[in-house]
Each structure stands twice: as C-alpha cells, then as structure tokens.
DSSP file (Angstrom, degrees, kcal/mol; ACC not computed):
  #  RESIDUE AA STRUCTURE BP1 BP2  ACC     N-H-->O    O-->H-N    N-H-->O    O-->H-N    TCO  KAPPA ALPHA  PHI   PSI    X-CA   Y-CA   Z-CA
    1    1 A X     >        0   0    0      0, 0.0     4,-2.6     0, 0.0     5,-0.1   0.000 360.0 360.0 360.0 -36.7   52.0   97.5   90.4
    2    2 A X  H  >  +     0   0    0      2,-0.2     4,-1.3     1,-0.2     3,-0.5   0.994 360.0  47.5 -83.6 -73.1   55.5   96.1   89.5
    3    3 A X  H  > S+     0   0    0      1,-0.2     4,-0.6     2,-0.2    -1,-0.2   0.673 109.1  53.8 -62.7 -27.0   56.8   99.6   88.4
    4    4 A X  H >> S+     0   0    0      2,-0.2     4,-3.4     3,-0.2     3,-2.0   0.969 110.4  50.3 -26.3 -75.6   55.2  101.2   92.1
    5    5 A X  H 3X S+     0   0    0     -4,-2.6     4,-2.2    -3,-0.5     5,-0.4   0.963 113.7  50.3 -39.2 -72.0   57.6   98.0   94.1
    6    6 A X  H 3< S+     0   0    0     -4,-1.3    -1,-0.3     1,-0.3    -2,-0.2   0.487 112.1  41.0 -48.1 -12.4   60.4   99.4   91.9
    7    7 A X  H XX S+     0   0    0     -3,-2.0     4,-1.6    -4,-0.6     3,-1.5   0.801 112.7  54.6 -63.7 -81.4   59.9  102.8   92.8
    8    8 A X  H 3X S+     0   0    0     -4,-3.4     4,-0.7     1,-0.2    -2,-0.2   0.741 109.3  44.3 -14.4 -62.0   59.3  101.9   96.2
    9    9 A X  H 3X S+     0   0    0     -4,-2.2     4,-1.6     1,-0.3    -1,-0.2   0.690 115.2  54.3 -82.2 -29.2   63.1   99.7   96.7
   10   10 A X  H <> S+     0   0    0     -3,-1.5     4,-1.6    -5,-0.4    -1,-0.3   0.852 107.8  45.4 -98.7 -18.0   64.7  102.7   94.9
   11   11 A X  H  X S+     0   0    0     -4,-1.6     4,-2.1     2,-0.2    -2,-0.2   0.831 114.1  46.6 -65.4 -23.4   63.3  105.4   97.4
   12   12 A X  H  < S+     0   0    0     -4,-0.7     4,-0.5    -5,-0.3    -1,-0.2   0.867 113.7  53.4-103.3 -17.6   64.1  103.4  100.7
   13   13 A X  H >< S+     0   0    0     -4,-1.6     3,-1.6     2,-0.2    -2,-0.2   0.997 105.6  52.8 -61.3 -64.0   67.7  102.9   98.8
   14   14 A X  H 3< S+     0   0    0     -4,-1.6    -2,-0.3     1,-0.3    -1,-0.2   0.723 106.5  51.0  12.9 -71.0   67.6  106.5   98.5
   15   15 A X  T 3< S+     0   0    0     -4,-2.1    -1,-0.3    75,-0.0    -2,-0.2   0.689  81.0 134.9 -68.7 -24.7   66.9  106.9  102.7
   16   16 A X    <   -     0   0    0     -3,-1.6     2,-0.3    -4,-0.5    76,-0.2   0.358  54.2-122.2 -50.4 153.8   69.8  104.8  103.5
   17   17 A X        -     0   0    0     71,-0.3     2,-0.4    72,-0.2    77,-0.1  -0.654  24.0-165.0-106.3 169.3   72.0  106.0  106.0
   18   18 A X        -     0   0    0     -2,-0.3    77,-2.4    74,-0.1     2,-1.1  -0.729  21.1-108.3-126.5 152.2   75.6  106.8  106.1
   19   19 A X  E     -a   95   0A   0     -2,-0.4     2,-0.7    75,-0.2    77,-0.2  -0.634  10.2-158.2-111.4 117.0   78.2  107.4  108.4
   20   20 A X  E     -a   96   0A   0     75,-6.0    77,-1.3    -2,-1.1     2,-0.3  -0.691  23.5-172.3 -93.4 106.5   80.0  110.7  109.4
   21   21 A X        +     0   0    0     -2,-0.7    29,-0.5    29,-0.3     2,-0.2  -0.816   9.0 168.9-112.7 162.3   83.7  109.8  111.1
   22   22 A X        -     0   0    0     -2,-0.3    77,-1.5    27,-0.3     2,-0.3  -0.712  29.1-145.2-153.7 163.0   85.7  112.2  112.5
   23   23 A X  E     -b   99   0B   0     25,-0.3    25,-1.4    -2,-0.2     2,-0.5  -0.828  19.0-157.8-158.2 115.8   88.7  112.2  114.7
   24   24 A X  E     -bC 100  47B   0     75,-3.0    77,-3.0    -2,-0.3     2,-0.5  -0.911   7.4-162.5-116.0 128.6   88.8  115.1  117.2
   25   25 A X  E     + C   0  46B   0     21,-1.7    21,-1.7    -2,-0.5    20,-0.9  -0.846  15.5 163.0-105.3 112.4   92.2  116.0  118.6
   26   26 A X        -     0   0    0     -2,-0.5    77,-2.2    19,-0.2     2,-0.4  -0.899  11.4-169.5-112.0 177.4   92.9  118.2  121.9
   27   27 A X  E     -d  103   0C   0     -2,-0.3     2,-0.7    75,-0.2    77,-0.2  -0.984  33.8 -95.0-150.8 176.2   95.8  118.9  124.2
   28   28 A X  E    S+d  104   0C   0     75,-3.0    77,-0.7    -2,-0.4     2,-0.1  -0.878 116.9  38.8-108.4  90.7   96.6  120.5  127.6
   29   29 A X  S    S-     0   0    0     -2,-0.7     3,-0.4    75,-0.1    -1,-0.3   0.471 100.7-132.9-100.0 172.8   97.5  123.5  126.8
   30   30 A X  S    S+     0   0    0      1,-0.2    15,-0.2    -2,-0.1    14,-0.1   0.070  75.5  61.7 -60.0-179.4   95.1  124.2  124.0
   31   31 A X        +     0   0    0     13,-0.9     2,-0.2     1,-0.2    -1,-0.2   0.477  63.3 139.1  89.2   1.1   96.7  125.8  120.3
   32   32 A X        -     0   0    0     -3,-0.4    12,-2.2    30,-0.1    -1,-0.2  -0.577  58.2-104.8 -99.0 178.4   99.2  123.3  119.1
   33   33 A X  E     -E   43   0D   0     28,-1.7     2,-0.4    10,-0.2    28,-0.3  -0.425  34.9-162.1 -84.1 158.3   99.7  122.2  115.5
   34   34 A X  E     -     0   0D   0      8,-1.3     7,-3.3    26,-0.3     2,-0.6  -0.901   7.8-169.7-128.8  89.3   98.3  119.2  115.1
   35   35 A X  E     -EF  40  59D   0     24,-2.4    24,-1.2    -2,-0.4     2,-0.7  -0.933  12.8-152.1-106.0 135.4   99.2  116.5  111.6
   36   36 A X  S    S-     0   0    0      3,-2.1    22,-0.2    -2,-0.6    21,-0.1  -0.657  75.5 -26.0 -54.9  35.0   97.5  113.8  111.0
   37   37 A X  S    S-     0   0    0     -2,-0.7    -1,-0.2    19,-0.1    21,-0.1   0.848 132.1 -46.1  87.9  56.5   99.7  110.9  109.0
   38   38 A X  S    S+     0   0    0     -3,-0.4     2,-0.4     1,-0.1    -1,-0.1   0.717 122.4 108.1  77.9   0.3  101.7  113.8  107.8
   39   39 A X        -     0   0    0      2,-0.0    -3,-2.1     0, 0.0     2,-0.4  -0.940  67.9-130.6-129.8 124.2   98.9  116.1  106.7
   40   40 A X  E     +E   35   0D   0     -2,-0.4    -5,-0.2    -5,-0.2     3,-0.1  -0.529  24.7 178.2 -87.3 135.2   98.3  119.3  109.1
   41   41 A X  E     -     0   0D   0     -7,-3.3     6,-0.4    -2,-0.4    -1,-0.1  -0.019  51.5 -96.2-112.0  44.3   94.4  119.5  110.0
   42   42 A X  E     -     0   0D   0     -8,-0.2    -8,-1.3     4,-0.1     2,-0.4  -0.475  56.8 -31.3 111.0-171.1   94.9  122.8  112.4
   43   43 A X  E    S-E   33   0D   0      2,-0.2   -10,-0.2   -10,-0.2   -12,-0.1  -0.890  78.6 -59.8-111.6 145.7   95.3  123.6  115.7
   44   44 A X  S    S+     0   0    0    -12,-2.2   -13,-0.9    -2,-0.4   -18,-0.2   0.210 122.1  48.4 -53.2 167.4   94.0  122.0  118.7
   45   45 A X  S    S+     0   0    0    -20,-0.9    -1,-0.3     1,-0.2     2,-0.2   0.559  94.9 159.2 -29.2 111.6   91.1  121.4  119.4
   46   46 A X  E     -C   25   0B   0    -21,-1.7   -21,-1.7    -4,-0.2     2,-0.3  -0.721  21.6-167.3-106.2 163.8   91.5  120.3  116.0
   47   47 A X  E     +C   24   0B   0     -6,-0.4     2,-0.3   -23,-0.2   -23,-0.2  -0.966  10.1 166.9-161.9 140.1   89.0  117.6  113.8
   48   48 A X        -     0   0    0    -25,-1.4     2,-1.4    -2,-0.3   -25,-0.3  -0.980  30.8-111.6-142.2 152.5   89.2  115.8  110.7
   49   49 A X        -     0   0    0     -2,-0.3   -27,-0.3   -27,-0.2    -2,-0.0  -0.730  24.7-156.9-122.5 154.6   87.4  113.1  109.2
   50   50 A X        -     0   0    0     -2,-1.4   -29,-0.3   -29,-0.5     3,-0.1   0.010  21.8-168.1 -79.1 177.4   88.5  109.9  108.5
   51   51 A X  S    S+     0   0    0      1,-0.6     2,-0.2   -29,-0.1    -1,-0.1   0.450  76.2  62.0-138.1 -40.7   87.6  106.8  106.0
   52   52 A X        -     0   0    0      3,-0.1    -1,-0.6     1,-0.0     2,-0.3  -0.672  65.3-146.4-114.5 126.9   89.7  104.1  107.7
   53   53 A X        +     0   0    0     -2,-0.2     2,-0.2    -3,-0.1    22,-0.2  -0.618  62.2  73.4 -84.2 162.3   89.8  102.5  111.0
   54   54 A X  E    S- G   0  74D   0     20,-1.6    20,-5.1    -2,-0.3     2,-0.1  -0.953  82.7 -20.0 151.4-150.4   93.3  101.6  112.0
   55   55 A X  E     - G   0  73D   0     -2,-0.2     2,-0.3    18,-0.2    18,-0.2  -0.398  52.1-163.9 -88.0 146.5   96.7  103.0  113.2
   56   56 A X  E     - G   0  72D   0     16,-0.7    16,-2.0    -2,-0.1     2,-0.2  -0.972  22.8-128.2-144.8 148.1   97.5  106.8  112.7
   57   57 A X  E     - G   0  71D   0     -2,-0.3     2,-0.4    14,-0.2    14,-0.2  -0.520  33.3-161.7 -73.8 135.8  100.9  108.7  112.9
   58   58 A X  E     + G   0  70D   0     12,-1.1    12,-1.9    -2,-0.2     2,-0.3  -0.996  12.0 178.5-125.5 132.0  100.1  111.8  115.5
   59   59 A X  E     -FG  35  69D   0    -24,-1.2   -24,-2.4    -2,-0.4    10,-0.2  -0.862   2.4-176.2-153.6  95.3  102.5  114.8  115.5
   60   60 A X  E     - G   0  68D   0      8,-0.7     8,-0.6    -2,-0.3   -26,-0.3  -0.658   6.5-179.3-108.8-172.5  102.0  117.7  117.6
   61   61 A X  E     +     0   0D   0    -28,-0.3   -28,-1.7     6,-0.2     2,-0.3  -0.742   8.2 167.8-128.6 144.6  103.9  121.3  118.0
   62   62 A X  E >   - G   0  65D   0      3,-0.6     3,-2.4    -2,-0.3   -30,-0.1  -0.784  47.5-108.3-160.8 137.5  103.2  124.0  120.3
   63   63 A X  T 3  S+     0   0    0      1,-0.3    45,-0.1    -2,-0.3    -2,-0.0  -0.205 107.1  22.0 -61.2 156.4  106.1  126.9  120.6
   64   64 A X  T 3  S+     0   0    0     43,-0.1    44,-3.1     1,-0.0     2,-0.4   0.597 109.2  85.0  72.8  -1.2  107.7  126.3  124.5
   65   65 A X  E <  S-GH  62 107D   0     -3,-2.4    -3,-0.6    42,-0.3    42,-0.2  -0.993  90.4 -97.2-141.4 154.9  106.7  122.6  124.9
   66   66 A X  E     -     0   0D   0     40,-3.7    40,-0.3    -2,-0.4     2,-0.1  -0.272  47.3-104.3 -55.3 126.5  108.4  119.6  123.8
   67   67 A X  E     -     0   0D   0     -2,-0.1     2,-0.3    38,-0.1    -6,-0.2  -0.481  28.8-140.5 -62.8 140.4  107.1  118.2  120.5
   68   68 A X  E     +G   60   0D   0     -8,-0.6    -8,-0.7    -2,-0.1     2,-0.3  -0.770  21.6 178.5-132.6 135.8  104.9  115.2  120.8
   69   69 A X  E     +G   59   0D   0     -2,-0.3     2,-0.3   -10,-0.2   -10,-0.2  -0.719  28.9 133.2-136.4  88.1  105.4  112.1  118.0
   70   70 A X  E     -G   58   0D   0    -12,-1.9   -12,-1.1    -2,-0.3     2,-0.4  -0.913  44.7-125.0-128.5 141.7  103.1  109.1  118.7
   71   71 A X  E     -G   57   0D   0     -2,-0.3     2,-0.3   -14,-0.2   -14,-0.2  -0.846  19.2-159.3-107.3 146.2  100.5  106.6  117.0
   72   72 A X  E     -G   56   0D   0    -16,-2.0   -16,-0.7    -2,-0.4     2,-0.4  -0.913  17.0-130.4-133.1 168.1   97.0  105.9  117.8
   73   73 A X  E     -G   55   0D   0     -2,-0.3     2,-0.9   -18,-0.2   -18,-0.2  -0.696  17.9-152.6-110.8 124.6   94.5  103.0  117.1
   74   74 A X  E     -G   54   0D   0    -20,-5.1   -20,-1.6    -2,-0.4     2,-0.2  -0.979  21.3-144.5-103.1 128.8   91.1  104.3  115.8
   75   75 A X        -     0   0    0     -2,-0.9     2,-0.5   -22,-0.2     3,-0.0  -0.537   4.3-129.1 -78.4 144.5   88.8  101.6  117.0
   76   76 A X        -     0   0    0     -2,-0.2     2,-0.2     2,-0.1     4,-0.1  -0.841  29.6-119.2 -99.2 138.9   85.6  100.5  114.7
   77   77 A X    >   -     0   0    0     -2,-0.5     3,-1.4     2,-0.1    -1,-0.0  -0.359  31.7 -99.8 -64.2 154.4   82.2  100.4  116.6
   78   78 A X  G >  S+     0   0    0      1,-0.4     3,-0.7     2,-0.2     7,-0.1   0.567 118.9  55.6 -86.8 -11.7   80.7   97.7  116.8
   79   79 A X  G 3  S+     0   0    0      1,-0.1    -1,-0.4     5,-0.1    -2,-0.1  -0.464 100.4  69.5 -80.8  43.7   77.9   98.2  113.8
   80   80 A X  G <  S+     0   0    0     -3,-1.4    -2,-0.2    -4,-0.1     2,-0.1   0.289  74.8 119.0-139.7  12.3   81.0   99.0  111.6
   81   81 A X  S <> S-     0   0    0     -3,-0.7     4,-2.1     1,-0.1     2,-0.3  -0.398  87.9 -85.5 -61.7 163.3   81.9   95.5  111.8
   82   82 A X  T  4 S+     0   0    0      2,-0.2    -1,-0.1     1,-0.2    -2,-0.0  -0.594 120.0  12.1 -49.5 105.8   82.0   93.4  108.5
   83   83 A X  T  > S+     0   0    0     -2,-0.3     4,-0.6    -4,-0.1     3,-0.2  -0.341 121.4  67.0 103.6 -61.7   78.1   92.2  108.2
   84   84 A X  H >> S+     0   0    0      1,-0.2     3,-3.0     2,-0.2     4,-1.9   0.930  96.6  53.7 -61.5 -52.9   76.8   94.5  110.7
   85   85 A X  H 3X S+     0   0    0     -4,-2.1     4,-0.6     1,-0.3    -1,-0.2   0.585  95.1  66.4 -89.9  14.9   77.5   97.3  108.8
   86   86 A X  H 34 S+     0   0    0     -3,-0.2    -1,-0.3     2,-0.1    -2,-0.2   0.795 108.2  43.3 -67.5 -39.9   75.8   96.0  106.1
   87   87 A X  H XX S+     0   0    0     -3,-3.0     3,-0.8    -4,-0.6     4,-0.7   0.871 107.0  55.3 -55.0 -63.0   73.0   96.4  108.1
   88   88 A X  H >< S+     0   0    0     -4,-1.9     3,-2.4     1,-0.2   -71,-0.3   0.961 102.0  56.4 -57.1 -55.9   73.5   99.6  109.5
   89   89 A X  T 3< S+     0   0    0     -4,-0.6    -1,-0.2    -5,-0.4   -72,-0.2   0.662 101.0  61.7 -84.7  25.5   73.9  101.2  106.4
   90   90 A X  T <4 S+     0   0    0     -3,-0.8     2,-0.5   -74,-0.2    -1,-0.2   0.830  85.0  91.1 -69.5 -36.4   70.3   99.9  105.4
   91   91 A X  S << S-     0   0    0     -3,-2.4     2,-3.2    -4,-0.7   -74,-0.2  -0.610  91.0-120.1 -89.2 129.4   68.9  101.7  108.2
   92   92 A X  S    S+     0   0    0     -2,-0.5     2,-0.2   -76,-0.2    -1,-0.1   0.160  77.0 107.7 -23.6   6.1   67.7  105.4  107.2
   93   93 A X        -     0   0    0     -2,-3.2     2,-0.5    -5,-0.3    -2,-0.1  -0.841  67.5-123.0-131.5 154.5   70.1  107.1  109.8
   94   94 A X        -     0   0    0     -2,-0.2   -75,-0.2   -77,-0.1     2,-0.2  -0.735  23.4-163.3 -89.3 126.5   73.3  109.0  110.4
   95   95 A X  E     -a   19   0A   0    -77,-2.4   -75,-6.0    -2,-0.5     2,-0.5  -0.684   7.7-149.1-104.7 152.0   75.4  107.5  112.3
   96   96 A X  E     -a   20   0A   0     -2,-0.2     2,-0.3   -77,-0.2   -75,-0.1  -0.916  12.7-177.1-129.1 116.7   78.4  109.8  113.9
   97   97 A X        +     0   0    0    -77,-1.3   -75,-0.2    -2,-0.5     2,-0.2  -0.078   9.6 165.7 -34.6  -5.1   81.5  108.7  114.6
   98   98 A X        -     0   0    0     -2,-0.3     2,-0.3   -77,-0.1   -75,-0.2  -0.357  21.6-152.0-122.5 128.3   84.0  110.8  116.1
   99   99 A X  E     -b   23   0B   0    -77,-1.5   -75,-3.0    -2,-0.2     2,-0.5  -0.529  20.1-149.5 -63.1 131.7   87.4  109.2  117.8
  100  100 A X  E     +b   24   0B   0     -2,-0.3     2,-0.6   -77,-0.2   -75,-0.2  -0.922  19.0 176.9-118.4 122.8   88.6  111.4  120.6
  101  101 A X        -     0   0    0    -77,-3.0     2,-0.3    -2,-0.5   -75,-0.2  -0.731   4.5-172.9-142.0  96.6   92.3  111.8  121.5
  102  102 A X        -     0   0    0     -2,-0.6     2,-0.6   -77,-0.2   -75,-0.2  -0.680   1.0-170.6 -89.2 128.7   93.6  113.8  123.8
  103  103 A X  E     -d   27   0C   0    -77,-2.2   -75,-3.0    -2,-0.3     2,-1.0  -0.885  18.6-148.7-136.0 133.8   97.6  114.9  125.0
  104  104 A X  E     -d   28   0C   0     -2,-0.6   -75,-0.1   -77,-0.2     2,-0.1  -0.800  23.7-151.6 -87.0  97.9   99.4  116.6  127.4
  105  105 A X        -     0   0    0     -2,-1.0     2,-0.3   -77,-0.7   -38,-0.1  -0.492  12.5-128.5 -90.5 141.5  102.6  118.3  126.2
  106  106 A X        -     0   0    0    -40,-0.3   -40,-3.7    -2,-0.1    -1,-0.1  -0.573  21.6-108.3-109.2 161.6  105.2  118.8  128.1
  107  107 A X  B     -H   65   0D   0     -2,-0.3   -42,-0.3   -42,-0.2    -1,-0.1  -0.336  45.7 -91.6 -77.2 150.1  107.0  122.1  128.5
  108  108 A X    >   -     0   0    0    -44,-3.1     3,-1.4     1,-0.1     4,-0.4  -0.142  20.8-127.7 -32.4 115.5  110.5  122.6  127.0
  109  109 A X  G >> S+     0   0    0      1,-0.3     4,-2.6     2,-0.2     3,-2.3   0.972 113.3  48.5 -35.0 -70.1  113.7  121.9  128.8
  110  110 A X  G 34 S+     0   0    0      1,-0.3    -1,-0.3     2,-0.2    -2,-0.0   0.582 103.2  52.0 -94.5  25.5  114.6  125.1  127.9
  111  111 A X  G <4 S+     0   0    0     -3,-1.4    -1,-0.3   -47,-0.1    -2,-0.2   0.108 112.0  54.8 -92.9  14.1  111.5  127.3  128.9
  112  112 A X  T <4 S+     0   0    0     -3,-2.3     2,-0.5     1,-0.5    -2,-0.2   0.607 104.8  48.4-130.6 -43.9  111.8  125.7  132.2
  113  113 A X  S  < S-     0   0    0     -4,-2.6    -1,-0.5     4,-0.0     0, 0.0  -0.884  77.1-118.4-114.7 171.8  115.7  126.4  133.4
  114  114 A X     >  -     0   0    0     -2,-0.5     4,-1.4    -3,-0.1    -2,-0.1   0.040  27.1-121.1 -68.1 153.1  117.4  128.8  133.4
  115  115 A X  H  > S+     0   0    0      1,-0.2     4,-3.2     2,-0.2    -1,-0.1   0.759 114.6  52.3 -66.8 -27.2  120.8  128.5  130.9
  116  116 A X  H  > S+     0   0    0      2,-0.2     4,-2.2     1,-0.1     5,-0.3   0.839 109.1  49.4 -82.2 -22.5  123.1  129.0  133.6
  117  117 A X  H  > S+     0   0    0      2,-0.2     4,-3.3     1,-0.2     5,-0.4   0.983 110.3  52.5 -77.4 -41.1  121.4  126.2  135.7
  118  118 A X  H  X S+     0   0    0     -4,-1.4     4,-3.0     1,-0.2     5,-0.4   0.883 108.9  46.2 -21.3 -72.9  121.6  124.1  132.8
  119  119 A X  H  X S+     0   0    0     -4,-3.2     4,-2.1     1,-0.2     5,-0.3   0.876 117.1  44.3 -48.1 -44.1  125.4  124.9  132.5
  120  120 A X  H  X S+     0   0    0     -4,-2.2     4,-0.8     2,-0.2    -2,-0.2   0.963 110.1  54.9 -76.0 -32.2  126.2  124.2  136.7
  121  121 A X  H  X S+     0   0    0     -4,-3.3     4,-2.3    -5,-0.3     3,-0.4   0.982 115.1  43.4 -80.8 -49.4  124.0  121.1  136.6
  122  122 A X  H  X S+     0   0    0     -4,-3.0     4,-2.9    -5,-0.4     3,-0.3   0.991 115.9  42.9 -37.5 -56.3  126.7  119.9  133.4
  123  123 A X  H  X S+     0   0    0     -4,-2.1     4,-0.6    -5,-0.4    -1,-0.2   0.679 111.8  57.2 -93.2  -2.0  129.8  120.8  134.7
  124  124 A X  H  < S+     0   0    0     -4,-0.8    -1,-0.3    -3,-0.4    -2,-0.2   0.641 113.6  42.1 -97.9 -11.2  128.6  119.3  138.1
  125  125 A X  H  X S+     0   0    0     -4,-2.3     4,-2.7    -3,-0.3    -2,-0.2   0.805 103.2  61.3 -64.4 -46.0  128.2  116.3  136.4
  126  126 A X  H  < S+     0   0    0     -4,-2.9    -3,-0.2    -5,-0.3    -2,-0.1   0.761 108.2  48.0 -51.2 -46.8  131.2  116.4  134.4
  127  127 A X  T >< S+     0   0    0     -4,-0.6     3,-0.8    -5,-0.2     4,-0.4   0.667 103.8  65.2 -80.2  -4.7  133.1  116.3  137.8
  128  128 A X  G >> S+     0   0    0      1,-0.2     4,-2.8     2,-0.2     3,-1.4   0.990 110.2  32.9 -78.2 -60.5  131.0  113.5  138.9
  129  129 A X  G 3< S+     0   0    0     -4,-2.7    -1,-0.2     1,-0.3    -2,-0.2  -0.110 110.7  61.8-109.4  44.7  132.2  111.1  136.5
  130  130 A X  G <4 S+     0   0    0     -3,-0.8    -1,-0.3    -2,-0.5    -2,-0.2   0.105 112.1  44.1-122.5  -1.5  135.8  112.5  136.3
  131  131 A X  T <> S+     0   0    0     -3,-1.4     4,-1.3    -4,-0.4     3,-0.5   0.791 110.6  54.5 -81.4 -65.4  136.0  111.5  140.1
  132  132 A X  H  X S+     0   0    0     -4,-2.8     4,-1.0    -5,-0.3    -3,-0.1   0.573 111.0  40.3 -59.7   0.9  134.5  108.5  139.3
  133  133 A X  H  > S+     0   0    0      2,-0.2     4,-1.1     3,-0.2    -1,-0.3   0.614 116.2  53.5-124.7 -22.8  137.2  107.4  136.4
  134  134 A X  H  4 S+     0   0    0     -3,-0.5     4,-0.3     2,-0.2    -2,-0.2   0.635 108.4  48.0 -76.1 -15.8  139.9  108.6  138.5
  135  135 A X  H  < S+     0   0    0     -4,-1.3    -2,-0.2     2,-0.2    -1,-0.1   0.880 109.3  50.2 -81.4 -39.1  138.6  106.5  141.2
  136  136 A X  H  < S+     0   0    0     -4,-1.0    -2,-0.2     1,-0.3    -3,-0.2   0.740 107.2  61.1 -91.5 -13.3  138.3  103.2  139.0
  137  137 A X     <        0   0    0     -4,-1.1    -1,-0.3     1,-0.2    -2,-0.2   0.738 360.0 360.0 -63.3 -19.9  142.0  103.8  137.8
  138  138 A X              0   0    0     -4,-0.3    -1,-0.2    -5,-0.1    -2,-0.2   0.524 360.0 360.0 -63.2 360.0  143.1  103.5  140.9
C-alpha cells in the first residue's frame, strides 16, 4: 500500500506542467534583423524564447530604414507570480507564454531625398542663420 502512494506522488510529479515562453518580434515592413540583448535571433517576424521576465535591449536593422535601438518590459502573467506559480506548475498543463512586440521603422533620410535636395535645403539654411548673425551684430 505505502509503496503504491509512492508510486502514485511520483507519477503526478511526473505530469506536472511547465511553461513554454517565447518573445515574438515583428515590424512594418517585415525582414529586419532582429537582436535580442545583443544576441541575433533572425529576421522579423522573428521568435525566441525567454527564461526571465524583465527589461530587454531591442535592436533592429533593415537595409533603407533607420535602425531602431529601444528596450522593452516583458510582463509576468499573473500565474507566474511568486506562489501562484507554485501552483501552476503543479497542474498537469502547458502553459504558453509568448510576449508580442511589434515596430515600425522608419525609412532612411537618405532613401527618401534626393542628395541634391539635401544639399539646397543646407545651404538654404546656412544663409538663414548667416542673415540672422549679421542681423544680431548690428
């Protein structure tokens, strides 16, 4: 009878469930590189899994659009508090995770004018504030 109970408690430790977390990255447009706290996990839509709730360094590339360097807060659910999630991994099921964080990159200064507008919008500037410093010597 004893060794049966003992049998028993070590099968349903056995069934316990786990948790699969994940952190799935896109961006608008689709295809840039994508790192992860300095490690690259692909190109968008790109996915990785995690261990750690917290803060994460995000760093994205895509040839023509301005590079994007930002952090974001992976939030814990609320059975993955401390206590609850004592619980939770009691129960015989997989719980899935997955953070979703999505960015819009913006296109390159210079894939969008032209060089020469570039240059007239400078040198029309350049006279702006040679007016202006000739004005405030006066």
């Amino acid at each position: 009878m004893k060794r049966s109970f003992v049998l028993s408690g070590l099968s349903l430790l056995a069934l316990t469930g786990c948790v699969d977390r994940k952190i799935r990255i896109t961006s608008e447009p689709p295809g840039a590189r994508v790192w992860l706290n300095d490690t690259e996990i692909g190109t968008t839509p790109a996915e990785a899994d995690f261990r750690f709730y917290g803060r994460y360094d995000v760093r994205l590339e895509k040839a023509g659009y301005e590079p994007l360097w930002t952090d974001k807060k992976a939030y814990a659910p609320v059975w993955q508090y401390p206590g609850i999630d004592l619980a939770a991994d009691l129960i015989p099921l997989r719980f899935d995770d997955t953070v979703e964080w999505h960015f819009d990159l913006e296109p390159s200064l210079e894939t969008t004018t032209e060089p020469a507008a570039l240059r007239n919008d400078l040198v029309e500037r350049a006279s702006e504030l040679r007016e202006r410093a000739a004005a405030d010597r006066q």
